[in-house]
Structures are given as structure tokens and as C-alpha cells.
N, C-alpha and C positions, 0 to 999 in steps of 0.2 A: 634619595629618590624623590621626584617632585612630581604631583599633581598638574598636570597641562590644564586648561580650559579653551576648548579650542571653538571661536566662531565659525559659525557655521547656516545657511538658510535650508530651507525645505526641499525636498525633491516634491514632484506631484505626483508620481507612479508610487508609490510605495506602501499600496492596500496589500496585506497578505490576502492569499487564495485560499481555495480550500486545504492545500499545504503550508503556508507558510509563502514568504515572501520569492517567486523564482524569475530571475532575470540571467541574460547574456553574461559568460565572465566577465567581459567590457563593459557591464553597466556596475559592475562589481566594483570595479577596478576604477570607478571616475574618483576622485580626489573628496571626501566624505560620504563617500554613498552608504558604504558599509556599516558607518561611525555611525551616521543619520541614527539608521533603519536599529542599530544594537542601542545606542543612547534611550530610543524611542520604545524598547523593551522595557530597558530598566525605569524611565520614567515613569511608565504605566504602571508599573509591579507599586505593590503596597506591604511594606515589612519585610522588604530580602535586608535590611541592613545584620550584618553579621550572620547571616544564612548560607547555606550549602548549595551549590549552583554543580551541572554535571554538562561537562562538554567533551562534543566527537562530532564528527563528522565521516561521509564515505569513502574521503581517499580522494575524491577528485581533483583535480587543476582549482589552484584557490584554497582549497584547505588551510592549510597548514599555515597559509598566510594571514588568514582570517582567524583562524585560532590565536596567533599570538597575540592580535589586535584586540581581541574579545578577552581573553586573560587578561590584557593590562588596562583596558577600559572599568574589567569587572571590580578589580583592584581599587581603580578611583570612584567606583560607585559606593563602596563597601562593604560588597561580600566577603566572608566569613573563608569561603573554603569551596574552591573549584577541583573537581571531581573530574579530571580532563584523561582519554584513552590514549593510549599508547600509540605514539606515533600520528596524534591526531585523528586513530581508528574508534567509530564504535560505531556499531550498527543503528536502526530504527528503533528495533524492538532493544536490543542488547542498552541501547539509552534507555528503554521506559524499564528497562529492570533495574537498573543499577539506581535511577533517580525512586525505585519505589523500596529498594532494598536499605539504601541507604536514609529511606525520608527526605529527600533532599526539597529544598523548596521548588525545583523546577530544574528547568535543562534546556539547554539550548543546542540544537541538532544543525548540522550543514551539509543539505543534500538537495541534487535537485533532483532525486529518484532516478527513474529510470530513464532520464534525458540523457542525453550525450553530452560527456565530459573533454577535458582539454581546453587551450587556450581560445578555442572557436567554441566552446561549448556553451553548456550550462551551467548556474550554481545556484544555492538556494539556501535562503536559512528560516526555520520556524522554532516559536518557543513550545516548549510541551511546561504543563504545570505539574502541580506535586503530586497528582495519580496517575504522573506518568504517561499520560496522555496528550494530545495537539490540543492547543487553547482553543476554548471554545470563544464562537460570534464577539460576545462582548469583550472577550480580552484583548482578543485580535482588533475588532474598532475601538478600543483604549487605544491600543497601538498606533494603528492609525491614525487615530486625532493626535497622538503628540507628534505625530511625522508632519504634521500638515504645519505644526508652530514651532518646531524645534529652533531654537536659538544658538547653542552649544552643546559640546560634546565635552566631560571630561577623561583624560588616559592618564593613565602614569607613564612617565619618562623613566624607562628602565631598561634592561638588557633580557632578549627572550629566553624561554625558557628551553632547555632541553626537554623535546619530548619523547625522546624513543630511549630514555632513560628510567625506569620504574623508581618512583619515589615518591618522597613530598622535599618540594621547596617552596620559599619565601617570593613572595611577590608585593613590597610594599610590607602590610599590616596581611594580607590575604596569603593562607597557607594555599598550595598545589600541589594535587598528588596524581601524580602519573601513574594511573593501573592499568591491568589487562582485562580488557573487561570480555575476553572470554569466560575465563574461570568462573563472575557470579549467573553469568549466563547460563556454562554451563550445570551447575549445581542445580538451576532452576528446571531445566530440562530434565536431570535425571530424577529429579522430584515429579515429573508427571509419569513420562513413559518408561516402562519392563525395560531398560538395559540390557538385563541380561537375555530376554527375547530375542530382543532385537541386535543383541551382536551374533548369536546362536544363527539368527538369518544371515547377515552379514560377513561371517564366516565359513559358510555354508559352498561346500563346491557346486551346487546346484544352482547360486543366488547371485545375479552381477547386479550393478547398479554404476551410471553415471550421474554425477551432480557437476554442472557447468555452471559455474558461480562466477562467467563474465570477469572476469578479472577487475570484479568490485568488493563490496567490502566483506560480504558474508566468505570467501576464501578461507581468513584463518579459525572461523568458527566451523566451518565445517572439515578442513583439516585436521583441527584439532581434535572435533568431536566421530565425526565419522570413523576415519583413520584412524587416530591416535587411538582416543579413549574404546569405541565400538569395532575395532580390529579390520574393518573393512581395507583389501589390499591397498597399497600406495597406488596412484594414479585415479584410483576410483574418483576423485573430484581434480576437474580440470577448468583450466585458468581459474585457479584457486589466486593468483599474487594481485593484489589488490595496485592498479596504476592507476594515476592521474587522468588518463583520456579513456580507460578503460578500454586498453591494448586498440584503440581503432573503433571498437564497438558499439551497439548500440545498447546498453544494458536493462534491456526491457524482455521479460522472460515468459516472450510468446512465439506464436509458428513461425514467425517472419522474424525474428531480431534473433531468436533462439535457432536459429537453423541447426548451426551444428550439430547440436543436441541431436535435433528430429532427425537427420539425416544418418545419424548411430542410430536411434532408437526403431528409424523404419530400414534397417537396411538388415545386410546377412549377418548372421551369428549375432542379433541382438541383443540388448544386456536386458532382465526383468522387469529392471524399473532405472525412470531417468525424473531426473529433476533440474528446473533453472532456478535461480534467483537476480534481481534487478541490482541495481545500484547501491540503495542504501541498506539489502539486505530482507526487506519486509515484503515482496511479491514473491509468489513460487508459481508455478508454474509443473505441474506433474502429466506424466509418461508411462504406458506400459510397454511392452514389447508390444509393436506396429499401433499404437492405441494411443488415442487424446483422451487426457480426462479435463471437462472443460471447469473451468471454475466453479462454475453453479452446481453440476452433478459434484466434485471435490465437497464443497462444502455440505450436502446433503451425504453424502457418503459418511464424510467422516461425525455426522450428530446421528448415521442411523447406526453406525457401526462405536460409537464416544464411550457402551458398557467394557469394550474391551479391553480399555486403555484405563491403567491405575491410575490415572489422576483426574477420572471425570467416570470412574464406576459408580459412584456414587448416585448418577443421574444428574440431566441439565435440568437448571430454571426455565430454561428458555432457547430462544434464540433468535438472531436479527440478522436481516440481510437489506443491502441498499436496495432502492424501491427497482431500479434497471436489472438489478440482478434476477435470476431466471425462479421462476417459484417452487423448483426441485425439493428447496427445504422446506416450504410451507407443506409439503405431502408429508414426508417423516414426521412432522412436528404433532401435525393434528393425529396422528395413527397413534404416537407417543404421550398424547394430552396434554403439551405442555406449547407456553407462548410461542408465537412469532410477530415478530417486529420487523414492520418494513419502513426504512428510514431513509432520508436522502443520501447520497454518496458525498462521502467524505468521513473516516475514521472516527473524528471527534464526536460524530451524534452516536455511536457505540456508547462514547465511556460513562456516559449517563445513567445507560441500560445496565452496565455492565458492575458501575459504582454500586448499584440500586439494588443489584442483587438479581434484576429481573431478567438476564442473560447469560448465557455462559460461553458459546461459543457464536462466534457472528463472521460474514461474509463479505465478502464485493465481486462483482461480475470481470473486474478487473485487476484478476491474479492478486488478489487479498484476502486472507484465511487468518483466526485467531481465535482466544479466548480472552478470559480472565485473568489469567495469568501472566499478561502485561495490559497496558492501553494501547497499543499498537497493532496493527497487522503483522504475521512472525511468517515469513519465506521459510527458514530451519525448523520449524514448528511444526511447519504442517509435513514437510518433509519426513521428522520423526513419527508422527501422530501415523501417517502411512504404512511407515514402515511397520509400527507396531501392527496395525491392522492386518498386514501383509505376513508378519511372523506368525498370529494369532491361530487367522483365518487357512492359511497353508497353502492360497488361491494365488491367479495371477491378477493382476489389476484389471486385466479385460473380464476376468472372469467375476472380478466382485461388483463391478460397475452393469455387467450385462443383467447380474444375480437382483441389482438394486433396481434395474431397469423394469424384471418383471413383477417386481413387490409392489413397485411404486409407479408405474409406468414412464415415459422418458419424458423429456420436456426439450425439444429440440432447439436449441439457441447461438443464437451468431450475434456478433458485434462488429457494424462497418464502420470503419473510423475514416473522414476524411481529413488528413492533417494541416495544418498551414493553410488553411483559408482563407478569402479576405474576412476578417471580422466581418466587417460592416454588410454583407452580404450573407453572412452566418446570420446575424443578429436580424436583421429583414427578415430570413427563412423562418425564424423562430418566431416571429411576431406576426409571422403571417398565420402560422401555426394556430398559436394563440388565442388569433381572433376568429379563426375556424371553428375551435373546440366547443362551444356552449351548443352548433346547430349540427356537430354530428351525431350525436345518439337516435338511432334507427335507420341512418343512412345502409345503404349496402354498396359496398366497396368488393367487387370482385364476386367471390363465393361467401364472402362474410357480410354478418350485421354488427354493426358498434352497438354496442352495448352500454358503453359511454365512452366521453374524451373529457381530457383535464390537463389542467397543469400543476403538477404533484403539491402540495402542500402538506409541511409533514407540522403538528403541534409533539412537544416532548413531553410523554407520559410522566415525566419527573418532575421536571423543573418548569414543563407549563410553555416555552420558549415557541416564537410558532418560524417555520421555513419556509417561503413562498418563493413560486418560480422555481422549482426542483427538475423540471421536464415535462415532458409533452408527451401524456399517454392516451394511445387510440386504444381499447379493448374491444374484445367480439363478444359475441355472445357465447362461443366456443374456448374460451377461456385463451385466447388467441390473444397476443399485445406485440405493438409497433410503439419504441418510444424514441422519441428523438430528447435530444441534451449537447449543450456547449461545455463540453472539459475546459476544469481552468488549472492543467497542469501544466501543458505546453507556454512556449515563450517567443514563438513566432505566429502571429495573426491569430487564427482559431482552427480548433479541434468539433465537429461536429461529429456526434456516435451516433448510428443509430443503432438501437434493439432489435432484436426481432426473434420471438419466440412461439411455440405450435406444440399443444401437448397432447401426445400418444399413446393410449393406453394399453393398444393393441401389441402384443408382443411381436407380431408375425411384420409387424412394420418399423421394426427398432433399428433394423439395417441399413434403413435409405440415407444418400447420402445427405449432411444436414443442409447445404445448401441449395439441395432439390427441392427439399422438404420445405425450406422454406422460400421457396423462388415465389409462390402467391403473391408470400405478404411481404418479400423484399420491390417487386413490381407494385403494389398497392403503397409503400413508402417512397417511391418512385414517383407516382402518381400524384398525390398528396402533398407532397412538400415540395414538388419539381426540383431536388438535387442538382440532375446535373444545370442546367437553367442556371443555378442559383451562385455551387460552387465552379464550375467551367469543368470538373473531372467526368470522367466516362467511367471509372472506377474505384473503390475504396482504397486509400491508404495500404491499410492493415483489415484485413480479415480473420477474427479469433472466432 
């Protein structure tokens, strides 16, 4: 077997995002693109020679083809020993375990989340380092800078590997070992939450539950785990089989991509409790019978309810949510006496927090729920963490979110996404923004006074690192906020969110519906930023 050296010049797109690198399969598939962008990992890395590297990716179109190209590139770089899933499967989270179980010195994940898969689709590949988590800033522009000079790539010239075969074989000098990487996953999971509770609920004639797991990659993990090991009937999770285009779909696990789901969960004879999961496994998405639980109240639910669960009775250090996300948990936090951290969106400013000791369980407004117990966001995670609460407590999920509602009072919150935008008229919007913010404070907008406007800038309590340009927030003086932000997860034009949040203390007003509640300040962001003007829609995208 022989070492290639293959010439090669630079692409110019190839800055990872707050994910990791995500472009069109076709931009995948150009003749080096892929080679570039992995050469230009291992180039950056300092001390992988003879080290442990862990690869999987979600199942999608591209996969498996990129796997084999990344095992024999990893080969001529000289890694020690790739840690590669079964059939080219491993989740988000199920990678930040197995890379922290193992010590591995890092991992390389292939997902483009919760984009659409197939040969029209998406793909994506980001490196996570040795806690298991997505590279932070400076790794990623290491990255970077070598994509901008790369000269060569080198691969070994060899024969691929069987991967739906469990083993280790020889690649070159580099061992490969084909696992399941359910199994450390789930060992990991019954080290937090009551099992036996929570199959007790599970089996329970009184108790249904569906989990639509999109026919991505979380399927055999929650077959395995639900089903199998927690007794829940067979069928209980559906489009469990993890495809390439993901059966048609679009696997992003909210009211609009997740229909199916909501249309079980709001119809006759519903089941207790429902749940989605995205792409590569790390978004959920949670359901009561005829009841949304939206992200934000999810994650304040589960830190004010975390005594219940044996793997976090002990009490949290903390906890962090991204600065968009709704302030549900800053109420629990302070009742509890314990931090909160508001950070920019995107995973990696968690692991900081979380390294540090200063957090223990952290959020995102966009179907992202986690702990300590990996560097990732975990979709099955919080699903169990529910369920425990749900075995616990003896209540319905309407009835513990209503319960949290009058403790805490509600925080009413939407997210309009307008998708596929022209960038160049996104990024105007946003600079318009911008230059607005320093002379609204005292203005009155509607029934509201600003109380300030900014654009987020977050400094890391750890390591000092500072974040500029995070978003555009308007606040009232009634603890009211409108924020606007360009998503860099999509891969045609731009993605513009806006926020919009309204908090209720009043119990007698927890009923209304939330987009009444917030029709004010969705008109005052209207106003403000001139949307449609800007992007030519009369309406949102996606409504969460």
C-alpha cells in the first residue's frame, strides 16, 4: 500500500460556520473539495501523529463515501487508530461520548444537521476536539488559514474498508475498529437516569409515547434504548431506519418539518407524550397530549425539575442558555441561587462553561437541550431526562409545564425564520439595524420604551475570548426583547430569525394564544427592520 501525494489548489468558500463546514452534496462531490477541507483539519491539528481519531457520521447521501476517503487520508497523515460507527452511523452526541470515553484526541462528525439530505441535498463535516466538543474560533480559523494555502493532500492507495462489519482492521500502519456505538452511549444514559422508573412508566397501560426519529440517525438508538432495553411496545418510535435522503423529509424537529408527529399528538386517542429528533440526532423537539413544550420553557423545566433525576440530584453549578433563547431559565436559576450564562448561539461557547465546571446543564432556543455529560446538544437526552420527570412526578406534560408556569410565571416566545433569503439584502437589514441601535434607548415603539438596543457581544468568563456581532437586541423596559440574527446553518442565501419574547406573570393570562400575545412586538419588528421591504416575503418560513 502506497502513500499518494495528490496536487491540489485552494477552494475560497471553505470557512467552517458555527457548525462546521455545510455545503450542497455537489459542492462535496467537486474533484478535491472534500480532500481540501479534511487535509486542512489534519494540517491545523498539532500532535495527532499516532493518536486516536473517532468517525461517524448521520446516514445521509455522501456518507459513506466520505468515510472511506477520510479513513485512508487519516491513514497517510498518521493516525494511530480510528474509532469509525457501524455502517458509517454515529450520532452528534453519541460521537462526543465515545471521543470522551475513549480519550480520543478528537473526531470528525459528517452531518449537515437538520438540512435535507439526498443527492439534491445537503452535507457537512466539522471537527470536534478531545472534550468532545465542536472546535472552538481559533481552531476552526487554523482550519481555515490552511484551506486558503493548501498545496496537497496525501491518501493511501488501498482497498475500503468494510463498515457494517464490527471489528478492527488494518489500514496502512493505522488500526480501524468498527463499533456500535449505541452500546457506550447507551451505558452513558443509564448512568444518569432511574431505568427502572422509567420503564415502570413505559410499560405502563395507562402511558403511550411516540418518538419520530425522521428516519435519521438517532433510529437505532432509540430502538435500541426505548424498545429494547426500557420495554416500551414495538412501534413506539417511528421512521426509526436511518436513509440517505431521509425517507423524503425534512429532518428538523419542529411544528412544521415534524408534522406528523403533531398531527398524532393533537388528534383522537392521543399518545402522552411525543417526541422528534433531527438529523444527526442532537435536536429534540418535545410534545404532550394536544401541548407544545417550546424549547425555552423545555430547558427551564428540566433545571427546575434536574433534583429528580439521579444523575444531576446532586444540584447544578449552573447554567447557560444562548443569548436568543427565551429567559424562562434565568427565573429557576435565580429562585435556585445558582449561575446563568447567556452566551452566543452555537454549542461550542457551552464547552467552556461546562469544562470549567461552571455549568451543568445549557440550552438553545433551537431545539438544543444538554449537559455535562457530553459537549454536544443530546435529542435522546432530553427525551430520557422527560421521561424521568414524567415517571417521577405522575403528571401530564401539560400539567407540569402549566405547574412551572405559575411558580415561575410564562415567558411567551416565537421564532420567525425567514429562509433562503437574498444574503445581500439579509446582511443590509442587519446593518441597518446596527446603525440604529446606539439612538434607541428611550425611544417608544408601540406600547413599549427600549430600554436599550445592542448588538450582542459575549467576552468567555474562562478563557477571556471576546464574540462581537452575536445579534440585534431591542429590550423594553418591561423585560420585553425583539432580537433579530442571520443563521449560519443553512446553505442557500440566508436565514434571518427573528425573537420575540413577552413575559407573564399573571396566571389568568397563560392561555392566550402565543402569537396573539405577541402580535405587539412581532408588528414593532415589522416596523423596525422593514422585513418584508427587505426580504420580498409577506410571511415567515417556519413559525416555532
Amino acid at each position: 500500500m502506497n502513500i499518494a501525494t495528490i496536487s491540489t489548489t485552494p477552494f475560497t468558500d471553505q470557512k467552517p460556520g458555527t457548525s462546521g463546514l455545510r455545503k450542497a452534496v455537489t459542492v462535496f462531490q467537486k474533484p478535491h473539495y472534500l480532500e481540501n477541507f479534511v487535509q486542512s483539519i489534519f494540517d491545523s491539528l498539532e500532535g495527532s501523529q499516532g493518536k486516536t481519531l473517532v468517525l461517524g457520521g448521520d446516514g445521509r447521501y455522501y456518507n459513506r463515501q466520505a468515510i472511506q476517503t477520510i479513513l485512508k487520508m487519516a491513514a497517510a497523515n498518521g493516525f494511530g487508530r480510528i474509532l469509525v460507527g457501524r455502517g458509517g452511523i454515529m450520532s452528534t452526541p453519541a460521537a462526543s461520548c465515545v471521543i470522551r470515553k475513549y480519550q480520543a484526541f478528537g473526531g470528525i462528525i459528517l452531518s449537515a444537521s437538520h438540512n435535507p439530505g439526498g443527492p439534491e441535498g445537503d452535507f457537512g463535516i466539522k471537527y470536534n476536539t478531545s472534550n468532545g466538543g465542536p472546535a472552538p474560533e481559533k481552531v476552526t480559523e487554523a482550519i481555515y488559514a490552511c484551506s486558503k494555502e493548501i498545496e496537497q493532500y496525501k491518501i493511501l492507495e488501498a482497498e475500503d474498508i468494510d463498515l457494517d462489519k464490527l471489528g478492527e482492521f488494518k489500514l496502512g500502519s493505522m488500526a480501524v475498529e468498527v463499533l456500535d456505538s449505541v452500546q457506550p452511549y447507551t451505558q452513558l444514559m443509564e448512568s444518569l437516569f432511574d431505568f427502572d422508573r422509567i420503564q415502570e412508566l413505559l410499560t405502563s397501560r395507562q402511558f403511550r409515547m411516540c418518538m419520530d426519529t425522521m428516519h435519521a440517525v438517532t433510529g437505532p438508538y432509540a430502538h435500541s434504548i426505548l424498545e429494547h432495553r426500557l420495554g416500551a411496545p414495538a412501534g413506539t418510535v417511528v421512521n426509526g431506519t436511518p436513509l440517505e435522503d431521509f425517507g423524503g423529509g425534512h429532518p428538523d424537529p419542529n411544528l412544521v418539518y415534524a408534522h406528523d408527529l403533531v398531527d398524532i399528538l393533537f388528534g383522537e386517542d392521543a399518545p402522552a407524550f411525543g417526541a422528534a429528533s433531527d438529523g444527526d440526532g442532537d435536536r429534540n423537539m418535545i410534545l404532550g397530549r394536544h401541548f407544545f413544550v417550546t424549547p425555552s420553557d423545555s430547558l427551564a423545566v428540566l433545571t427546575a425539575n434536574a433534583h429528580l433525576v439521579p444523575g444531576y440530584s446532586q444540584g447544578l453549578a449552573g447554567v447557560a442558555r444562548s443569548m436568543p433563547t427565551s429567559g424562562a431559565v434565568d427565573r429557576v436559576a435565580a429562585q435556585a441561587g445558582i449561575d446563568c450564562y447567556e452566551t452566543p448561539t452555537g454549542w461550542k461557547f457551552f464547552g467552556n462553561l461546562l469544562d470549567a465546571g461552571k455549568a451543568t446543564l445549557c440550552g438553545e432556543e433551537s431545539f438544543g437541550t444538554g449537559s455535562n455529560h457530553v459537549r454536544e446538544k443530546d435529542g435522546l437526552w432530553a427525551v430520557l431526562f422527560w421521561l424521568n420527570i414524567l415517571a417521577v412526578r405522575g403528571e401530564s406534560v401539560e400539567q407540569i409545564v402549566r405547574s412551572h408556569w405559575q411558580t415561575y410565571g410564562r415567558n411567551f416566545y416565537s421564532r420567525h425564520d425567514y429562509e433562503e433569503v437574498d444574503a445581500q439584502k439579509a446582511g443590509e437589514l442587519m446593518e441597518r439595524l446596527r446603525q440604529m441601535t446606539p439612538e434607541m434607548k428611550g425611544k417608544q415603539l408601540g406600547n413599549y420604551e427600549v430600554d436599550y438596543s445592542d448588538d450582542f457581544s459575549y467576552t468567555d468568563p474562562v478563557d477571556g475570548s471576546v464574540s462581537n456581532k452575536q445579534g440585534i437586541r431591542i429590550v423594553f423596559t418591561d423585560g420585553s426583547r425583539i432580537v433579530f440574527r442571520l443563521s449560519g446553518t443553512g446553505t442557500k442565501g440566508a436565514t434571518l430569525r427573528v425573537y420575540l419574547e413577552s413575559y407573564e406573570p399573571d396566571a389568568s393570562k397563560h392561555d392566550q394564544d402565543t402569537q396573539k400575545a405577541l402580535a405587539p412586538l412581532i408588528e414593532i419588528a415589522e416596523q423596525v427592520a422593514q422585513i418584508k421591504d427587505s426580504t420580498g416575503r409577506e410571511q415567515p418560513t417556519v413559525i416555532t
